[in-house]
Residue frames relative to the residue before (quaternion, step in Angstrom):
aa qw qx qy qz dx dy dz
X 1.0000 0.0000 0.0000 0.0000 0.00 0.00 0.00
X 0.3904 -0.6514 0.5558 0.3380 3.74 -0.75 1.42
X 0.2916 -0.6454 0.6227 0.3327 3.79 -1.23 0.63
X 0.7712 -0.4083 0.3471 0.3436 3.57 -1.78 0.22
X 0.2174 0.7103 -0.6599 -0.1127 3.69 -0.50 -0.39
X 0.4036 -0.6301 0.5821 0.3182 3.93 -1.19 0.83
X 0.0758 -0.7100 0.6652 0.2181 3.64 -0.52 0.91
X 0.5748 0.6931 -0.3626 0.2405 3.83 0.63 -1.07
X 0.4094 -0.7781 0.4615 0.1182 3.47 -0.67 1.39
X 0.5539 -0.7657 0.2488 0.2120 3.25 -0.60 1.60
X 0.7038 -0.1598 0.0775 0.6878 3.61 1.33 -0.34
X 0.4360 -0.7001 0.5587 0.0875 3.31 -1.62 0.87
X 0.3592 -0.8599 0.3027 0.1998 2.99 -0.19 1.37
X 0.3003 -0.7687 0.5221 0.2151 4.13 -0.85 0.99
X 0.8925 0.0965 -0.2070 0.3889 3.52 0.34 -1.16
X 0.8512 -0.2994 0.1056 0.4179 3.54 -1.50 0.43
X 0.7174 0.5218 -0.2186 0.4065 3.27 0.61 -1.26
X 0.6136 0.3332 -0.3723 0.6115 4.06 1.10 -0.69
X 0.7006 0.5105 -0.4026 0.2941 3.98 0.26 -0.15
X 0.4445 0.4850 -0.4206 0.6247 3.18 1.81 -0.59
X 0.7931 0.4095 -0.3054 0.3316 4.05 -0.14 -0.64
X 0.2908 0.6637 -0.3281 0.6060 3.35 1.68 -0.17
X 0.8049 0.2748 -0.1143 0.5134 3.07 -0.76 -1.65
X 0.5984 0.4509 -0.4963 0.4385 3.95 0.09 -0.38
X 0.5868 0.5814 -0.3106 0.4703 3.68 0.48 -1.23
X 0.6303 0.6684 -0.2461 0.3088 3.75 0.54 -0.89
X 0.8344 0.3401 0.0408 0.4318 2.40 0.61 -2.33
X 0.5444 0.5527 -0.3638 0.5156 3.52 1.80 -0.28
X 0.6053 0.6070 -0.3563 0.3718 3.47 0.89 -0.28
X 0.5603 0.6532 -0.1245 0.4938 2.93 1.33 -1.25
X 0.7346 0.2519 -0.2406 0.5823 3.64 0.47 -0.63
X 0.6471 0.5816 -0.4119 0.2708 3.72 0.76 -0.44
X 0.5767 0.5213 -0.3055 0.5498 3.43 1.72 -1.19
X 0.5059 0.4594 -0.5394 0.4919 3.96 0.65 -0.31
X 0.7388 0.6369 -0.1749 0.1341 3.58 0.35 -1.18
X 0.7831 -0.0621 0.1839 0.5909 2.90 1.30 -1.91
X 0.5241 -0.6492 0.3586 0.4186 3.52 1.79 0.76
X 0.7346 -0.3835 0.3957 0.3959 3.29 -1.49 0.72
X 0.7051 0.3691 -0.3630 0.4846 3.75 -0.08 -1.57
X 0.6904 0.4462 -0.4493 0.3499 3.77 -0.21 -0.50
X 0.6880 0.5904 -0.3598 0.2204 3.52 0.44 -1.41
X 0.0591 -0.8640 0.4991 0.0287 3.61 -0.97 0.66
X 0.3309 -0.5197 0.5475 0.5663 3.98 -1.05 0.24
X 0.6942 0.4370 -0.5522 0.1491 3.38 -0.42 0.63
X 0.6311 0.5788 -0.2772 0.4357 2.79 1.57 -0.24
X 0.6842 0.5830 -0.1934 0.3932 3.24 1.77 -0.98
X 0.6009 0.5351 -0.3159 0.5027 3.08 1.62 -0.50
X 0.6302 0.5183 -0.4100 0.4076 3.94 1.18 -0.53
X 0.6312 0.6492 -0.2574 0.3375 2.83 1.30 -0.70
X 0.7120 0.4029 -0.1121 0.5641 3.42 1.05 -1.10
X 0.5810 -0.6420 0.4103 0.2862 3.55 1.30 0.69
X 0.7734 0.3372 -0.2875 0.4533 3.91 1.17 0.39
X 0.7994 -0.4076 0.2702 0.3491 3.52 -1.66 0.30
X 0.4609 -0.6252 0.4881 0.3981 3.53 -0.89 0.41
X 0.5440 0.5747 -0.2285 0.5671 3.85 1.14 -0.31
X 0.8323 0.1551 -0.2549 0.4673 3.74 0.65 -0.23
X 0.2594 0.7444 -0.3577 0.5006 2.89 1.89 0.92
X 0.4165 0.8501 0.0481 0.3188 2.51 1.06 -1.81
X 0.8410 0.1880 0.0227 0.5068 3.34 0.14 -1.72
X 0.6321 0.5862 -0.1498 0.4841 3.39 1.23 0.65
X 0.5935 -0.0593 0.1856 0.7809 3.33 1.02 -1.12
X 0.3641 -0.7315 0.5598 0.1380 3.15 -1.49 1.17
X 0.7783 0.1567 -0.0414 0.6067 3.85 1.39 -0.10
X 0.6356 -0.3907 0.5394 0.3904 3.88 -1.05 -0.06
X 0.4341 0.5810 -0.4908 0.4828 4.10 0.89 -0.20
X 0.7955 0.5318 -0.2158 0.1945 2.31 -0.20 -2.32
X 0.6429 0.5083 -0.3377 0.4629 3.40 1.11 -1.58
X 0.6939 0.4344 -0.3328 0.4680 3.87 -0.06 -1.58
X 0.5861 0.4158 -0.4468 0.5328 4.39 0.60 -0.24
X 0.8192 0.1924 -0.4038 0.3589 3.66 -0.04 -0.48
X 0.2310 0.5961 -0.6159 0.4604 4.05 1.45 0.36
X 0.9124 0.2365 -0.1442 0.3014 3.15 -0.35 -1.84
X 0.4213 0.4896 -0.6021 0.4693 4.19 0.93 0.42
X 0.5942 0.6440 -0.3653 0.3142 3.73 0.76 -1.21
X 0.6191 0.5927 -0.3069 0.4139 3.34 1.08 -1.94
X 0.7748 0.4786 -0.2076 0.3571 3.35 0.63 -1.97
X 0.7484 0.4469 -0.3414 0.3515 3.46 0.65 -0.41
X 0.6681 0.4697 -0.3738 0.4397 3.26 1.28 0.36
X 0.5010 0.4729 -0.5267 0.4979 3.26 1.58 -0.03
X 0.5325 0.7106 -0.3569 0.2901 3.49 0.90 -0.34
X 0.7587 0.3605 -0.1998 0.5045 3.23 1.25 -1.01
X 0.3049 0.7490 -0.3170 0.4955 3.44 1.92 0.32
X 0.7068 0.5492 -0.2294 0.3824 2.86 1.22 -1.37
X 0.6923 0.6089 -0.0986 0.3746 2.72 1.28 -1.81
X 0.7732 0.2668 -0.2325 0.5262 3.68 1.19 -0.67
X 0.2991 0.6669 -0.5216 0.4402 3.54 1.42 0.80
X 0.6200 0.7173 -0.0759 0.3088 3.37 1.28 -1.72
X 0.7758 0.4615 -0.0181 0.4298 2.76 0.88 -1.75
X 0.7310 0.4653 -0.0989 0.4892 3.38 1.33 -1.25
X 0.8220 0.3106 -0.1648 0.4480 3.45 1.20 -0.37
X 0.3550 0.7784 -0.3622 0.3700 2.89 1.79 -0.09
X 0.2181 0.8445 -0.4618 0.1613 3.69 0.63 0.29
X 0.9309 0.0731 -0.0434 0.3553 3.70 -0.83 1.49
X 0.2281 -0.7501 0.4812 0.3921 3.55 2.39 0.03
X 0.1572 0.6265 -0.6123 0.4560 3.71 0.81 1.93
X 0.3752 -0.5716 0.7280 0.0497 3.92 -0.76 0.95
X 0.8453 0.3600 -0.1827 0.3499 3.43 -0.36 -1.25
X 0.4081 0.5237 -0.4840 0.5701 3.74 1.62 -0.04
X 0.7322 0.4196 -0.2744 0.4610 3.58 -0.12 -1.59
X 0.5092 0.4162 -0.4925 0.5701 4.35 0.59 -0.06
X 0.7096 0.4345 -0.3789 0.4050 3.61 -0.12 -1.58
X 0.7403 0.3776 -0.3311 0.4470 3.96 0.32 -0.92
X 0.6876 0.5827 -0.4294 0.0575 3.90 0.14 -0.13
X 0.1655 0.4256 -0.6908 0.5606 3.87 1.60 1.18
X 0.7190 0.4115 -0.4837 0.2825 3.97 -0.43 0.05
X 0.7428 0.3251 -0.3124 0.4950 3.37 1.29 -0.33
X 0.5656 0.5051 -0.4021 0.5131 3.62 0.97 -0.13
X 0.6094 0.4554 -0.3920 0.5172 3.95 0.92 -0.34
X 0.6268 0.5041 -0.3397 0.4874 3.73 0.86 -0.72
X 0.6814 0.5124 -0.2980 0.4292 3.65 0.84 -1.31
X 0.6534 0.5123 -0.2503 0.4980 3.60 1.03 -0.89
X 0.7174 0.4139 -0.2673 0.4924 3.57 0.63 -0.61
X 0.5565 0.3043 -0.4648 0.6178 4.02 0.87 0.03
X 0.6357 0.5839 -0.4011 0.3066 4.01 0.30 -0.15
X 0.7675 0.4025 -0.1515 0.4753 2.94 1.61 -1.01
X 0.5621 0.5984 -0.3552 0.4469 3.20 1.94 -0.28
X 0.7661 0.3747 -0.3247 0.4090 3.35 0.96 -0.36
X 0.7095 -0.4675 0.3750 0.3708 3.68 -1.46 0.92
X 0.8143 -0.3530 0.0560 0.4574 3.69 -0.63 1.76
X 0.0842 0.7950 -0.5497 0.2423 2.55 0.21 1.80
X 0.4220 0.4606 -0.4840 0.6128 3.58 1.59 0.31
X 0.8147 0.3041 -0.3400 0.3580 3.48 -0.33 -0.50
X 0.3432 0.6445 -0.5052 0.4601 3.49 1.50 -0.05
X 0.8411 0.2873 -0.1925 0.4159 3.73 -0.01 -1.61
X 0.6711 0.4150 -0.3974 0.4686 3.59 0.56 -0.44
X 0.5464 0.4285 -0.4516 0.5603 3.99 1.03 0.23
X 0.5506 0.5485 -0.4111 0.4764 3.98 0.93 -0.26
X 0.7771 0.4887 -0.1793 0.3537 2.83 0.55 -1.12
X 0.6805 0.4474 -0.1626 0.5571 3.75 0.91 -1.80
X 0.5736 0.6104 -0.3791 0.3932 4.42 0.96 -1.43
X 0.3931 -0.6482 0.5897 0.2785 3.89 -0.80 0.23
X 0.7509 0.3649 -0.2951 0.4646 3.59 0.54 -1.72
X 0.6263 0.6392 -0.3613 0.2621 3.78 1.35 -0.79
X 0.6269 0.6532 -0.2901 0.3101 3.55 1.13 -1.41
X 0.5475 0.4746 -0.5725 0.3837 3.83 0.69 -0.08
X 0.8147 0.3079 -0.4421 0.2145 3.33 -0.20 -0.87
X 0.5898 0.4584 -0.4998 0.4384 3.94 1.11 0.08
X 0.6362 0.5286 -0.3975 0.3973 3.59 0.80 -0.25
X 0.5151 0.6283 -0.3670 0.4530 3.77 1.84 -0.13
X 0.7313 0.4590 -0.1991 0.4635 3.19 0.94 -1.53
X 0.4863 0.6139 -0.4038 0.4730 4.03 1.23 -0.62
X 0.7856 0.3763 -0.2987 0.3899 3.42 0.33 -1.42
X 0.6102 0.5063 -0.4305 0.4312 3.62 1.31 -1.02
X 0.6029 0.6197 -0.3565 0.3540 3.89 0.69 -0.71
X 0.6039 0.4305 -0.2983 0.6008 3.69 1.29 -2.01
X 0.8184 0.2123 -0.4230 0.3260 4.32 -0.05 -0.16
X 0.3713 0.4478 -0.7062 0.4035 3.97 0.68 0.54
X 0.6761 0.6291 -0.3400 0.1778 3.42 0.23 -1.22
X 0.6436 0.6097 -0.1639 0.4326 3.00 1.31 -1.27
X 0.5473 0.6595 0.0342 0.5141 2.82 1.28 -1.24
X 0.5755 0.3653 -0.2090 0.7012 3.44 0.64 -0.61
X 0.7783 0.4620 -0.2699 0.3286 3.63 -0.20 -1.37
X 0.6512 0.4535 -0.3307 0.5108 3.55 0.84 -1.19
X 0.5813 0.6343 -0.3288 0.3894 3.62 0.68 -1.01
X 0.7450 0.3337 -0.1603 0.5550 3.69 0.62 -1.67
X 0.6727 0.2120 -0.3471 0.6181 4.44 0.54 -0.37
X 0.5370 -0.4692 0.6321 0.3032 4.16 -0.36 1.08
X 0.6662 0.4774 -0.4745 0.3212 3.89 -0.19 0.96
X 0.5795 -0.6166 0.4515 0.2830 3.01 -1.69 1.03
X 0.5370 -0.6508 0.4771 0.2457 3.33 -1.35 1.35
X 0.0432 0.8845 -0.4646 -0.0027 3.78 0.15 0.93
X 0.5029 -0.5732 0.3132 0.5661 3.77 -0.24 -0.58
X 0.1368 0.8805 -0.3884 0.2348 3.34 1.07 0.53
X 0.8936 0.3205 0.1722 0.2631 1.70 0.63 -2.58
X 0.5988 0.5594 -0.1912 0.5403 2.61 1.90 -1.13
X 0.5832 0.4240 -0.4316 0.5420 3.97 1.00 -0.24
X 0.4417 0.5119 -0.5395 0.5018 4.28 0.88 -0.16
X 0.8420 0.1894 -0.3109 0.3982 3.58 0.03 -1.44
X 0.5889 0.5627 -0.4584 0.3555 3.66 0.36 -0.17
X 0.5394 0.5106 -0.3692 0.5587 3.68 1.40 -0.40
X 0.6590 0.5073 -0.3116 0.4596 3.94 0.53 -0.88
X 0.7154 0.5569 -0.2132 0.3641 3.39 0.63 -0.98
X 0.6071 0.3532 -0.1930 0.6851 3.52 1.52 -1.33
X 0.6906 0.5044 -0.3928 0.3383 3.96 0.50 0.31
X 0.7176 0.4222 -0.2220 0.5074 2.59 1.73 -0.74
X 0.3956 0.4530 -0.4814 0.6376 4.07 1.29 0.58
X 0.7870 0.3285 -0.4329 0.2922 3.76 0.02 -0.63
X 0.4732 0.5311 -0.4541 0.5364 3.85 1.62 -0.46
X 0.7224 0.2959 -0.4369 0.4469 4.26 -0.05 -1.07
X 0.3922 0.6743 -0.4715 0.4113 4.55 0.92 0.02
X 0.6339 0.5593 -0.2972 0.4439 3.27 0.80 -2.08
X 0.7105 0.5883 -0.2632 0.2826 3.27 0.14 -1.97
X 0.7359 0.4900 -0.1282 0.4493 3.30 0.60 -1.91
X 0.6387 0.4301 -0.3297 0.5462 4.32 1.39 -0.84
X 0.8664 0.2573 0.0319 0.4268 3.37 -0.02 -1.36
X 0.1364 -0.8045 0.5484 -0.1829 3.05 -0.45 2.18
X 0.3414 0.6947 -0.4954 0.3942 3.46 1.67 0.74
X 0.7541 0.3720 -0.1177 0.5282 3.83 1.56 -1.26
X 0.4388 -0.4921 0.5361 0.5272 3.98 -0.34 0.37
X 0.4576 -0.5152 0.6818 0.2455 2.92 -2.00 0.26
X 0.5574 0.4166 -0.5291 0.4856 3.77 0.59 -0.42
X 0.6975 0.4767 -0.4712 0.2533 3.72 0.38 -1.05
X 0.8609 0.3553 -0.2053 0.3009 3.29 0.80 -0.97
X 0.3005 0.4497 -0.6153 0.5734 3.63 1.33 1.16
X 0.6895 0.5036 -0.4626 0.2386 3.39 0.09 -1.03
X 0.7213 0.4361 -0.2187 0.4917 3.52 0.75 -1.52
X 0.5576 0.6496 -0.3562 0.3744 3.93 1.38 -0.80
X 0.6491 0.5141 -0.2670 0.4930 3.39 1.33 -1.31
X 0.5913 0.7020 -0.2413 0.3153 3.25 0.76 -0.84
X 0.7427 0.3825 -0.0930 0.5417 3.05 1.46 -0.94
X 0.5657 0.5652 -0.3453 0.4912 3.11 1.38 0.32
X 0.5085 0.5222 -0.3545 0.5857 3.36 1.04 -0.98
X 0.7297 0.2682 -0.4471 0.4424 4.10 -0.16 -0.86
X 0.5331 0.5577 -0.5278 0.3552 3.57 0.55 -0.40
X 0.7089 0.5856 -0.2047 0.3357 3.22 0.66 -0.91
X 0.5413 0.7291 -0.2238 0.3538 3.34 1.47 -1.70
X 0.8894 0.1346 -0.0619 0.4324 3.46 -0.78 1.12
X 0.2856 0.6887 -0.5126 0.4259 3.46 1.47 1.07
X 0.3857 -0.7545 0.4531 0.2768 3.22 -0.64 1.14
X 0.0418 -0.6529 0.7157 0.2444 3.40 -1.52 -0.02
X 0.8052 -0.3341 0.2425 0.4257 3.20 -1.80 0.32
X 0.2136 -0.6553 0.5749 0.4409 4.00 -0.73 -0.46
X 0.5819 -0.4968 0.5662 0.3066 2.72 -1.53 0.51
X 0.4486 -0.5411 0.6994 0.1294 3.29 -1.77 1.18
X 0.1480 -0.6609 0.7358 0.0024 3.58 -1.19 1.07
C-alpha cells in the first residue's frame, strides 16, 4: 500500500517579498537534485540553501515532495504548452499526417524547455523513478494521450474509442521516454535519437483508419 505524502503547497504566495522566498525555495531545489539526487535532498538543506528558516519554509511546502511536485507540475506544464504550439503550427489543412511528419519538431522543442530549465533531467527521472512524485506526470501524460486522441478522432472522421486513446497514450509515454534517451545517453546524438524516435512513431501510427469517404 503506497503511504500518503501531502504534496499540496501550504499557501500561494501574494506579496513581493513571499515570491522572492517562494521562488528562492525553487531554485535551491533545483540545484540540490543536480547535486545530491532526489533521496538526499532535504528542507534542511533547501532552506540553507535559499538563504531561509526551516519554519518559513515551512509555510509553503509541507515536505521536500511537495517542493520537487511543484518543480515537476511547473516542468509539465510547459511541455504542455510545447504541446500546444506544436499543434497550432503544424496543424495544417485538418491533415493528421502533417502533425505525424512534424513530431522530431515536438520532441526537439519538448527536450529543449527540459534542458533549459535548472535539473531538469533529474526533475523527470525523479517523476518518473519517486512513488509520491509520479501522479502529477502521470496527470499531465493522460491529459496530453486525450488532446491527442481527440484531435486524431476529430481529423480521421472516427469515434474516440479506447483504441484510440491507448494509441495516443502509448505515443505520448514514447515520446518522453525517446526526449529521456536523448537527455541520459550521450554515447548517441540527440538529433539522432528524436530523429529515429519520431520515426517510430509515425509507423506506429501508419495505417490508422479513418472513416471512407462517401462518393
Amino acid at each position: 500500500m503506497r503511504r500518503h505524502v501531502e504534496l499540496l503547497e501550504k499557501n500561494q504566495p501574494r506579496q513581493e517579498r513571499a515570491k522572492r522566498t517562494y521562488e528562492a525555495i525553487l531554485a535551491a531545489a533545483s540545484e540540490l537534485l543536480v547535486e545530491v539526487g532526489v533521496e538526499r535532498i532535504s528542507t534542511n538543506l533547501v532552506a540553507e540553501r535559499a538563504g531561509i528558516t526551516v519554519p518559513a519554509l515551512y509555510r509553503y511546502f509541507p515536505n521536500k515532495y511537495a517542493v520537487l511536485n511543484a518543480l515537476g507540475a511547473a516542468l509539465m506544464d510547459r511541455q504542455n504548452e510545447v504541446f500546444a504550439k506544436w499543434f497550432k503550427a503544424h496543424l495544417v489543412d485538418n491533415d493528421l499526417q502533417r502533425l505525424l511528419d512534424n513530431i522530431e519538431a515536438l520532441l526537439q522543442a519538448t527536450l529543449a524547455v527540459t534542458i533549459e530549465r535548472p535539473g531538469g533531467l533529474e526533475l523527470v527521472q525523479a517523476l518518473r523513478a519517486v512513488a509520491p512524485l509520479q501522479e502529477v506526470r502521470l496527470q499531465s501524460h493522460r491529459l496530453m494521450a486525450q488532446q491527442f486522441a481527440e484531435i486524431a478522432a476529430n481529423l480521421l472522421d472516427i469515434e474516440l474509442d479506447e483504441a484510440l486513446l491507448s494509441r495516443a497514450r502509448v505515443s505520448v509515454d514514447a515520446g518522453y521516454a525517446i526526449v529521456e534517451l536523448a537527455l541520459e545517453d550521450d554515447a548517441v546524438s540527440a538529433e539522432h535519437i528524436l530523429r529515429e524516435g519520431s520515426r517510430m512513431i509515425q509507423a506506429y501510427w501508419a495505417g490508422t483508419p479513418a472513416r471512407p469517404t462517401v462518393s
